[in-house]
C-alpha positions as CSV (number, residue, x, y, z in Angstrom):
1,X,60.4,76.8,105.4
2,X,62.3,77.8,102.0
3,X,63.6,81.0,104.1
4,X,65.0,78.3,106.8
5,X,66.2,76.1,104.3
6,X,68.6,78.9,102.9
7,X,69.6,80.2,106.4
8,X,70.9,76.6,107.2
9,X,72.8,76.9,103.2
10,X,74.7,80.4,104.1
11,X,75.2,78.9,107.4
12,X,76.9,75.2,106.1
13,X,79.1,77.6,103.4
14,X,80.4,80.1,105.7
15,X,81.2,77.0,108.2
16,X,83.3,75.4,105.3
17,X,85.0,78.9,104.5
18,X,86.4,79.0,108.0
19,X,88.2,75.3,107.5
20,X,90.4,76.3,105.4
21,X,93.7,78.0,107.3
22,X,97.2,78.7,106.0
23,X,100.1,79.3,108.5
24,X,103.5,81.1,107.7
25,X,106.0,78.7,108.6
26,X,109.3,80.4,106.3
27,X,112.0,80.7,108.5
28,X,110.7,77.1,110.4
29,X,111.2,75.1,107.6
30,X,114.6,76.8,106.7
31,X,114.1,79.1,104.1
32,X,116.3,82.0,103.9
33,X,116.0,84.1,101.3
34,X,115.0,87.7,100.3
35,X,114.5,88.4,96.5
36,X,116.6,90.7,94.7
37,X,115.5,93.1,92.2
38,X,118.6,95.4,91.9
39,X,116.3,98.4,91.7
40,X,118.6,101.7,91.3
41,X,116.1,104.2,91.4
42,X,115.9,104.0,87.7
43,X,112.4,102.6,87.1
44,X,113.9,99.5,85.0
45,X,110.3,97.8,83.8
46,X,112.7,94.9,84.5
47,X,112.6,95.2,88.1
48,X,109.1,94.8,88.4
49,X,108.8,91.3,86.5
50,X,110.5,88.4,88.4
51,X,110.0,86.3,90.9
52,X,109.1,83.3,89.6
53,X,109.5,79.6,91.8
54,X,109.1,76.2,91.5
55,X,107.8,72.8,94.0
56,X,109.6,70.0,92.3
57,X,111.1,66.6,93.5
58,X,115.0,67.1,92.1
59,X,116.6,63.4,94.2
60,X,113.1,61.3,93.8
61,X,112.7,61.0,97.4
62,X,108.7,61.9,96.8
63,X,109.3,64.7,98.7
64,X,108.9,68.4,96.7
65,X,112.0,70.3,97.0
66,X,111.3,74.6,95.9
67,X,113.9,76.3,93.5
68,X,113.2,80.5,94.0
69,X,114.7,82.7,91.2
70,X,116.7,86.0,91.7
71,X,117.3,88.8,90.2
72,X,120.4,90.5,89.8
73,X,122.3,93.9,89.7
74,X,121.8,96.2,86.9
75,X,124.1,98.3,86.8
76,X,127.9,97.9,85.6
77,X,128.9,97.8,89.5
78,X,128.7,94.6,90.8
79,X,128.8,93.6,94.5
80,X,132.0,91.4,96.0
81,X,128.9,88.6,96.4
82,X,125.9,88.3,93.9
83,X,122.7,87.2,94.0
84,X,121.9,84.0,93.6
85,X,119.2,81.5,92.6
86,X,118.7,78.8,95.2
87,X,117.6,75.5,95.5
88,X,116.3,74.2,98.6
89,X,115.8,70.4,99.4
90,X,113.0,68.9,101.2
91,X,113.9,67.2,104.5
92,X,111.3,64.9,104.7
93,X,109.9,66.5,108.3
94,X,108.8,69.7,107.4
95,X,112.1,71.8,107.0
96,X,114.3,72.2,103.9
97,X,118.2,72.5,103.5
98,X,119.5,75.1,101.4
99,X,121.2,72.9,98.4
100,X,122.2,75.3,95.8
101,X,126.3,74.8,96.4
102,X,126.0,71.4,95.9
103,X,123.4,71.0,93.0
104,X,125.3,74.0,91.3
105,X,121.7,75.4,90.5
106,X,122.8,78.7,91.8
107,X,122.6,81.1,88.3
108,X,123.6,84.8,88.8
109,X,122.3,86.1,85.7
110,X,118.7,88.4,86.2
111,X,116.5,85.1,87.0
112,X,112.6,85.9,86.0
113,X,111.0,82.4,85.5
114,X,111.5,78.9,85.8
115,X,110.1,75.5,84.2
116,X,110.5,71.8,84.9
117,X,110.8,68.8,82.7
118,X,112.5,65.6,82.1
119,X,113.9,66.4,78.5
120,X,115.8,63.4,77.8
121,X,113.7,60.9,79.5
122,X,116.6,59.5,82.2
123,X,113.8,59.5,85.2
124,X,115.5,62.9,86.2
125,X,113.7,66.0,86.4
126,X,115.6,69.3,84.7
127,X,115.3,72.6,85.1
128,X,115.3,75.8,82.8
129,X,115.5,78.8,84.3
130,X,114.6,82.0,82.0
131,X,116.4,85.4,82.1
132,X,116.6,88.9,81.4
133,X,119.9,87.9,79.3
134,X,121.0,84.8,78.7
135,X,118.4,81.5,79.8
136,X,120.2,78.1,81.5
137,X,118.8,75.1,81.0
138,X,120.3,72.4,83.7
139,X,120.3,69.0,83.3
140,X,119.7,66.8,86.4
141,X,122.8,64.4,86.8
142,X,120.6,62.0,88.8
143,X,123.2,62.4,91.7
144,X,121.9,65.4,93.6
145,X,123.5,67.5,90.9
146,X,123.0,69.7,87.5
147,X,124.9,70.6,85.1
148,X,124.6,73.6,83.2
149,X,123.9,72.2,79.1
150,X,122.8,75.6,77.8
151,X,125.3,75.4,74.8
152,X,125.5,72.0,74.3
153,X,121.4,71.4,73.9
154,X,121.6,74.4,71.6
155,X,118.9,76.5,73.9
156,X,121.6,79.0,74.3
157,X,120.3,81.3,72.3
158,X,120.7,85.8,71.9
159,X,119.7,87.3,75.3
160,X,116.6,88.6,75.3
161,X,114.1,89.6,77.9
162,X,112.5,86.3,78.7
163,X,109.4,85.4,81.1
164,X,107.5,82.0,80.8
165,X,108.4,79.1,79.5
166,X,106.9,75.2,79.3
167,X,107.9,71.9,78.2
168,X,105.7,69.6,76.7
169,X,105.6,67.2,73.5
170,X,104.0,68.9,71.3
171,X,104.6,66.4,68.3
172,X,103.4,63.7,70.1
173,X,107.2,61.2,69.5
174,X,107.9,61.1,73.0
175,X,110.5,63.6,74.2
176,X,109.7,67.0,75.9
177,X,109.7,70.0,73.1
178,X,110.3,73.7,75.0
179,X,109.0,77.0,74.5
180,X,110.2,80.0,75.8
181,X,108.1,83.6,75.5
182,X,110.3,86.5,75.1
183,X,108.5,89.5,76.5
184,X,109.8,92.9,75.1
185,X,113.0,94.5,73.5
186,X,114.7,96.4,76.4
187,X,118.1,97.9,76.4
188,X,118.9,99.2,79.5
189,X,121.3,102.0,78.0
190,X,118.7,103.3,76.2
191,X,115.6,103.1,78.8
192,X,113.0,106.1,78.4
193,X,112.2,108.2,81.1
194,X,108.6,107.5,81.9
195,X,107.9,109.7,84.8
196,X,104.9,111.1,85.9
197,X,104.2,115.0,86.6
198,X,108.1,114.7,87.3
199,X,107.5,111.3,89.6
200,X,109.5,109.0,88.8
201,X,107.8,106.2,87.1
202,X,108.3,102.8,85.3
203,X,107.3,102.6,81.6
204,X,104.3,101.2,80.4
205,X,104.9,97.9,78.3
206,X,104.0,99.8,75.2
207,X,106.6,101.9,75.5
208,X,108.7,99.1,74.3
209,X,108.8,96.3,71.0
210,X,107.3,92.9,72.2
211,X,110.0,90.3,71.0
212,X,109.5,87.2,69.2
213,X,108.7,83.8,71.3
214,X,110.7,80.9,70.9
215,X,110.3,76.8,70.3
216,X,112.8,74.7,70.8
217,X,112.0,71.2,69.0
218,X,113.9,67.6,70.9
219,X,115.8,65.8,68.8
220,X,115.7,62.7,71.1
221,X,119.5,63.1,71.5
222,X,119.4,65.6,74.1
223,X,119.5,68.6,71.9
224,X,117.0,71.0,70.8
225,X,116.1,72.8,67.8
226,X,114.6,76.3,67.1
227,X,111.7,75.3,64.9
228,X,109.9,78.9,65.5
229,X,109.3,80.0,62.5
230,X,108.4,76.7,60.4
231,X,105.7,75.8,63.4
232,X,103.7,79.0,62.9
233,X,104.6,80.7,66.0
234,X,104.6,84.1,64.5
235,X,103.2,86.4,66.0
236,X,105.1,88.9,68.9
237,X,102.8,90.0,71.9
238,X,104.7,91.1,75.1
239,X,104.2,87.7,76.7
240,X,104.0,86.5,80.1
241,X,102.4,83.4,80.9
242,X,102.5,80.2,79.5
243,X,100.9,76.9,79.2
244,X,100.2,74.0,77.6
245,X,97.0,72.5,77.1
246,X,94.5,70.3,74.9
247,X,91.7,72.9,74.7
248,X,89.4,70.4,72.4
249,X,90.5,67.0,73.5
250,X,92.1,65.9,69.9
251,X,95.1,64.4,71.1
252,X,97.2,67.6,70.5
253,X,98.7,70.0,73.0
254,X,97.7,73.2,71.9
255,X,99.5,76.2,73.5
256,X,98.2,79.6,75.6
257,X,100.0,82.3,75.4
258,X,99.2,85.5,78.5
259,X,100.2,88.7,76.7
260,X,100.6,91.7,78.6
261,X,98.7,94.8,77.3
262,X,98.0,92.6,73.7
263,X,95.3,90.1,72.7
264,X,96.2,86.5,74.3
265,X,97.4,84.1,71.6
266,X,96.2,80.3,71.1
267,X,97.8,78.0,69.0
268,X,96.4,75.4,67.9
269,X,97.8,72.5,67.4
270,X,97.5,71.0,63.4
271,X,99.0,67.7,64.2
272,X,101.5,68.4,62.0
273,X,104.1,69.9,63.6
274,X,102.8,73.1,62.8
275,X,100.1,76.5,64.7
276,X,97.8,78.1,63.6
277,X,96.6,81.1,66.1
278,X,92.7,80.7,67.1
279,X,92.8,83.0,70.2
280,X,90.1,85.4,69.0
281,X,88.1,82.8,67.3
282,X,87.6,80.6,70.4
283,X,86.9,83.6,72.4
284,X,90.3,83.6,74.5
285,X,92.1,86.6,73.0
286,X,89.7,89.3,75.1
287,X,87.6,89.7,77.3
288,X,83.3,89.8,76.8
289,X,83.8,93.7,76.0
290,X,86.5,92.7,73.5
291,X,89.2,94.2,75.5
292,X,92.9,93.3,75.1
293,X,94.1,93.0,79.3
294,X,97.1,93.3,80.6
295,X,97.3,89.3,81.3
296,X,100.1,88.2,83.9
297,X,99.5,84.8,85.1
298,X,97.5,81.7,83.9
299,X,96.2,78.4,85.1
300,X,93.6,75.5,83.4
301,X,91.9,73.4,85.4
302,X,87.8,72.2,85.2
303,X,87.0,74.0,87.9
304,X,83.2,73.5,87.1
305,X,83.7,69.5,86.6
306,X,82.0,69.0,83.2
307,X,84.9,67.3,81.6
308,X,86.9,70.2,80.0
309,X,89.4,72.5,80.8
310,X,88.4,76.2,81.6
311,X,91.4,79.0,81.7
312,X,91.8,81.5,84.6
313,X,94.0,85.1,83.8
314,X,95.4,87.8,86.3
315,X,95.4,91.4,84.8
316,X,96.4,94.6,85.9
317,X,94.6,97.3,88.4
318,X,91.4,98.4,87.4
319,X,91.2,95.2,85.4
320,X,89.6,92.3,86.8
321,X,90.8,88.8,86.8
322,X,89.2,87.1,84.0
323,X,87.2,83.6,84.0
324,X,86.8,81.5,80.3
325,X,84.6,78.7,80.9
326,X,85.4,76.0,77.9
327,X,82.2,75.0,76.0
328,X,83.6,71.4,75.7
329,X,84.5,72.3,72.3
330,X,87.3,74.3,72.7
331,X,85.0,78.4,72.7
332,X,85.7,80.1,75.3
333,X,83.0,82.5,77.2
334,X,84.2,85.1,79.5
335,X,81.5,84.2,82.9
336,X,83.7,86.7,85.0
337,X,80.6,88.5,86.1
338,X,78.8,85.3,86.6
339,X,81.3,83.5,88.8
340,X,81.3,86.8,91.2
341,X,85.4,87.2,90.5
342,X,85.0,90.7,88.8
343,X,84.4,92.7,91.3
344,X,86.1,91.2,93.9
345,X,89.2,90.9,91.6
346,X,89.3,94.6,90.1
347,X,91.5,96.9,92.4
348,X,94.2,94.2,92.8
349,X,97.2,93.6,90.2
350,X,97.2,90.2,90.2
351,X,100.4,88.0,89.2
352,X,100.3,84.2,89.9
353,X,97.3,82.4,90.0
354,X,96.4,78.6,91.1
355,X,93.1,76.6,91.0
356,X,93.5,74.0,93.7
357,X,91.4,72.2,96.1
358,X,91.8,73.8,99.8
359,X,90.1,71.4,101.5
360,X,89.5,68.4,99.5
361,X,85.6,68.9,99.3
362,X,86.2,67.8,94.9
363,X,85.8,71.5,94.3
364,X,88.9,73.7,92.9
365,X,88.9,77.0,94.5
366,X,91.2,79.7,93.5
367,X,94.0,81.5,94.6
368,X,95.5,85.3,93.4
369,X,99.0,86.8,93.9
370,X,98.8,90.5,94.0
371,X,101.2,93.3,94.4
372,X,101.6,96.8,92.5
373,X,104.7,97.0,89.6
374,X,104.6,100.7,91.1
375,X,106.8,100.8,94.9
376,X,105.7,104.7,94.4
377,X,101.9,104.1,93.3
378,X,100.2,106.2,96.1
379,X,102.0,109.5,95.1
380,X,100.6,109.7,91.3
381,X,97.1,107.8,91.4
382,X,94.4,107.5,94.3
383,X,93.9,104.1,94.1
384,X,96.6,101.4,94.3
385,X,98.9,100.1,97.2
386,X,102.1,98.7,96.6
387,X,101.7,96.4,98.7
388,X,98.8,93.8,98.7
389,X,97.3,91.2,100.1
390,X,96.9,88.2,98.4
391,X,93.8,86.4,97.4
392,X,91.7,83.1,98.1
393,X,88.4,82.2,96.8
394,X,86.2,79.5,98.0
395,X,84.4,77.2,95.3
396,X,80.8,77.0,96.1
397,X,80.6,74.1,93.5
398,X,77.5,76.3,91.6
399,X,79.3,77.8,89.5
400,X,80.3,80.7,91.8
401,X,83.1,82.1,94.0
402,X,83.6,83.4,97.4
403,X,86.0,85.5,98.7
404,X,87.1,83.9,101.8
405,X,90.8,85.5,101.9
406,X,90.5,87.4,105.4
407,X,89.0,83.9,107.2
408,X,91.8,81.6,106.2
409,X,94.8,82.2,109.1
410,X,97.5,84.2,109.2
411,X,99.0,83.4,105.6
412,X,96.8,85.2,104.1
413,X,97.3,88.3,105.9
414,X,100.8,89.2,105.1
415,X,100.7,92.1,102.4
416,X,103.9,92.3,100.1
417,X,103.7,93.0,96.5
418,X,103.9,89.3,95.1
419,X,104.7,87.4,91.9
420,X,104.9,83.9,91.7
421,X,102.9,81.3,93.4
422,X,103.3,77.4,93.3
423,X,101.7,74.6,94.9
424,X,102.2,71.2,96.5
425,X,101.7,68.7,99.0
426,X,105.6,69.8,100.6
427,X,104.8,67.3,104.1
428,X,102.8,64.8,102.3
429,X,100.0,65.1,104.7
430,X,97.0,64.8,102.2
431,X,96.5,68.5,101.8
432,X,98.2,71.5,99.2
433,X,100.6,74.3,100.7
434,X,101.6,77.2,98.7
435,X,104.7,79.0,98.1
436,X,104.2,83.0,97.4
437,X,107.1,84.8,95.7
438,X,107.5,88.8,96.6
439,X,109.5,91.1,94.7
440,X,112.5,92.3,97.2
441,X,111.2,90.5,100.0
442,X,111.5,87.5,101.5
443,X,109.1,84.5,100.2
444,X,106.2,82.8,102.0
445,X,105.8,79.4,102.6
446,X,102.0,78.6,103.6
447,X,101.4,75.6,105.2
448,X,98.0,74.1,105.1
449,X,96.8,73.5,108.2
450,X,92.9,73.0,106.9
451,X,91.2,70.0,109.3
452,X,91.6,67.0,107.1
453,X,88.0,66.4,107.4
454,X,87.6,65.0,103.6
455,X,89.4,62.6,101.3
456,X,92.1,62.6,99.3
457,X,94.0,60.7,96.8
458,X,97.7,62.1,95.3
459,X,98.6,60.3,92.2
460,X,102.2,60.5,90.6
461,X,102.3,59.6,86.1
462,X,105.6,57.8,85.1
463,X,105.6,57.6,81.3
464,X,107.1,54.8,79.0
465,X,106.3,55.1,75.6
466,X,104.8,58.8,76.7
467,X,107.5,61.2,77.9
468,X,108.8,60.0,81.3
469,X,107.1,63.4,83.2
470,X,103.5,62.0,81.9
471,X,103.1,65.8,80.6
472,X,99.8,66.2,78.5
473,X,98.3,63.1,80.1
474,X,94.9,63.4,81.0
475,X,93.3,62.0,84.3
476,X,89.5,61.5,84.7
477,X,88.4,60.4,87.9
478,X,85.0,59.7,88.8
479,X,83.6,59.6,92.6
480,X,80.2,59.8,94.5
481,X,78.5,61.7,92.1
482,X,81.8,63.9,90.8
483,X,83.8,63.4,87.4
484,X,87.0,65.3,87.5
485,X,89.0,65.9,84.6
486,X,92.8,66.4,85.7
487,X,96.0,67.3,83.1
488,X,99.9,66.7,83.9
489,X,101.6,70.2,82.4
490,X,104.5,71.9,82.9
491,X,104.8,75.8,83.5
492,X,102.0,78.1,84.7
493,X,100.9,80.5,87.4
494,X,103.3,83.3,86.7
495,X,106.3,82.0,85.8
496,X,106.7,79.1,87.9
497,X,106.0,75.6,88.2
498,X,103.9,73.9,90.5
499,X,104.4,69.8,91.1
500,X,103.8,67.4,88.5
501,X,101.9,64.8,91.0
502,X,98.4,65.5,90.7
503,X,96.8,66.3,93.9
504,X,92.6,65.4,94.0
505,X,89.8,66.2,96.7
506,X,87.5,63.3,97.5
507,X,84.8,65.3,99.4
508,X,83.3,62.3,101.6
509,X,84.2,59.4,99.0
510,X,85.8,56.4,100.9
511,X,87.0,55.4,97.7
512,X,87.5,56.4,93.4
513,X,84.8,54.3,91.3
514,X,87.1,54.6,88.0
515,X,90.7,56.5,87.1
516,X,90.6,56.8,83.2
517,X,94.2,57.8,82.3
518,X,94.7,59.0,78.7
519,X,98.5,58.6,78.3
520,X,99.5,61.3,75.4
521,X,100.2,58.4,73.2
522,X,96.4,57.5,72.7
523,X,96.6,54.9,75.0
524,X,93.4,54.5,77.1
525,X,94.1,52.9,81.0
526,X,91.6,52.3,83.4
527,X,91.5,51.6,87.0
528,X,88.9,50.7,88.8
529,X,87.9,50.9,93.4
530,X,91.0,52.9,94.9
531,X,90.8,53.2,98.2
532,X,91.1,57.1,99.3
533,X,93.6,58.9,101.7
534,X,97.4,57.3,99.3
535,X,99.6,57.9,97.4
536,X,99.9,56.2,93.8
537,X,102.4,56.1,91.3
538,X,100.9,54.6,88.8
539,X,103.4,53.5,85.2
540,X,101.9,53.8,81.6
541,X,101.4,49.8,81.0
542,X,102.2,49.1,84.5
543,X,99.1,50.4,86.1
544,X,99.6,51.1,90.4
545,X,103.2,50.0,90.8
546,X,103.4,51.9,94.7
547,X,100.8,53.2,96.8
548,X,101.8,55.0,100.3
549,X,99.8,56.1,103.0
């Protein structure tokens, strides 16, 4: 009977696996664009790093509109037309409109990331786009257009080589703070030739100086000031990606740093306007053989629903992608082996990285970007594609992960070498997409076309006394037998930014028992029997003030 029993099991999980389908739908919904690294046969480390994208709702139509970030030529002759940045709006019925005239979001500078926040609290949502050279910060007009503020917010600051960045109010008065990581020192005059057996090559990322990160403090007047050095943030490590997170529930937004070929740093947060770095302390610096990785993209989430926020990186080939489960305490423990991700995960380069729920089931599965830096790799090592296909992994909701990435449709065939991913709910139909960036290629939109079989509820923050974007507020939402700990943040994946309206699987629950919101002001608000299968947008104070179906 016990064999039976665990036929039936394998048989219920691999039925489940199959649900979940993504279809390619690009060029249907409008999208034209093809990334532009201006490789010149050089091997610039530079053209290997971009690609970063972001879903975000620019007019406040509650429809996610995608900004994609170009690169741009690197050499002193410049094309009659550049490349440009681009801004697509959402249409409302599945198709976008390609905006970036209008807004004026189109940047020609070497675009590598992106972030989104609402930095001076006017129900707009802005946008900062980092670059090799100098970063733009555009504030949203509120009319369907941006101006560029760079100077005037005093963000505009020496060019440097810059990769993630993140809002987030990390002094807890109300207005979104800014960081920007800086990666290394490169000048472009002065590259080194880092061939291989006379192949040519790009250079390792210790064959450069890591450059100092950045935080930019609000000054609640629309202008920011560089407060690196007096907040602690010290230390230089070759960083990547970025986020913001309260590792031990106290209040504070502490901040996680991905550093490439370094130890990862996190600061913690005094409370007092000030860092100190914990990362090898709490056990998030290395991995369990006390190895430094080369870390590329990062994502929190409480994937294992026990109330805390565990940390998922991407590394390099013949590194895998590494799991920290959160003791509840803020110690982390490396269970890479244990959640079946390390073998899986270990001939892939990995970039962006995502935990979202597929399928609604309550369970966060996870998603991997991968591509090789190398467009040459096959002709100086024997393992390694250019390349690659990218990466889903089913949450058996034990603790454990599945590969399920050649069952899920189309959209997870397509084999490019990516970068960025982002996701969000782009048609409002209950489930998340994902948009894949690809260095010079064109992008992929995924569509989720997973039966809607389980429940759903999407909920949208809207701050008051907390900064309008609700970023650092903490949702807990308990159902059937679940509790699922949710966090509003800004940045992530590899430097992109995925929507701020929290998306949550309901398995079969007809309703939520109990939303506990924990504004970042300390304020505790609880709401009790939502119906599944809506939309809320719920105020600080205000509790539900709209709720679509």
């Amino acid at each position: 009977m016990k064999s039976i029993g665990f036929v039936i099991i394998i048989l219920y999980v691999s039925l489940a696996h199959a649900d979940i389908q993504f279809t390619r739908v690009t060029e249907k919904a409008g999208i034209q664009f093809r990334h532009f690294n201006g490789a010149t046969g050089e091997k610039l480390i530079v053209e290997t790093m971009g690609g970063g994208a972001a879903f975000f709702d620019y007019n406040n139509d509650d429809y996610v509109d995608i900004y994609l970030v170009n690169g741009a030529p690197l050499t002193k002759n410049k094309p009659d037309v550049l490349p440009i940045n681009h801004l697509y709006r959402n249409n409302g019925d599945g198709t976008f409109t390609d905006a970036t005239r209008h807004t004026g979001t189109g940047n020609t500078g070497y675009g590598i990331g992106c972030c989104v926040g609402d930095y001076d609290n006017d129900g707009n949502k802005d946008l900062f786009v980092t670059n090799f050279g100098q970063n733009v910060l555009y504030r949203n007009n509120g009319d369907g257009t941006f101006t560029d503020v760079s100077q005037q917010a005093g963000i505009a600051d020496e060019s440097l080589f810059s990769s993630g960045c993140a809002f987030a109010d990390y002094n807890n008065d109300g207005w979104l703070d800014l960081v920007v990581i800086n990666y290394v020192i490169l000048n472009l005059e002065d590259a080194p030739d880092c061939s291989q057996n006379g192949i040519p090559a790009y250079c390792r990322p210790e064959d450069f100086p890591p450059a100092p990160d950045h935080l930019f403090r609000n000054n609640g007047d629309s202008t920011f000031t560089n407060v690196t050095q007096e907040a602690g943030i010290n230390l230089h490590g070759r960083g990547l990606g970025i986020v913001w997170t309260d590792t031990n529930n106290d209040g504070w937004l502490d901040l996680y740093i991905a550093n490439d070929r370094e130890a990862n740093f996190l600061y913690h947060n005094n409370g007092d306007g000030t860092f100190t770095e914990l990362g090898e302390l709490q056990g998030i610096a290395r991995n369990e053989h006390g190895d430094a990785e080369s870390s590329m993209g990062i994502d929190t989430a409480d994937y294992d629903n026990d109330g805390d926020l565990d940390v998922i990186l991407t590394h390099y080939q013949a590194e895998t992608n590494t799991l920290y489960q959160n003791d509840g305490n803020g110690v982390f423990w490396d269970i890479t082996a244990q959640s079946r991700l390390g073998e899986p995960t270990l001939l892939p380069l990995a970039w962006g990285t995502n935990f979202a729920d597929f399928d609604n089931d309550g369970w966060l599965d996870l998603f991997f970007a991968n591509g090789h830096l190398h467009d040459n790799i096959e002709r100086f090592e024997e393992v390694g594609v250019y390349k690659q296909p990218n990466q889903l992994f089913y949450n058996q909701g034990n603790g454990s992960y599945t590969d399920i990435s050649s069952k899920c449709g189309d959209g997870l065939q397509i084999e490019k070498s990516s970068r960025g991913s982002v996701f969000g709910d782009y048609d409002n139909d209950g489930d998340l997409d994902m948009l894949i960036m690809n260095i010079a290629h064109t992008p992929d939109l995924l569509r989720n076309d997973t039966p809607l079989k389980n429940n759903w509820l999407s909920i949208k923050l809207i701050g008051k006394k907390s900064n309008r974007d609700a970023i650092g507020a903490k949702v807990t939402l308990q159902f059937a037998d679940i509790t699922r700990l949710m966090e509003v943040k800004s940045g992530g994946s590899y430097l992109s930014q995925n929507q701020f309206r929290l998306q949550v699987g309901l398995g079969t629950a007809k309703k939520v028992d109990r939303i506990v919101i924990k504004w970042q002001n300390g304020v505790q608000e609880i709401i009790e029997n939502v119906k599944s299968n809506q939309r809320l947008t719920i105020q600080e104070g205000n509790g539900i003030i709209s709720n679509k179906r």
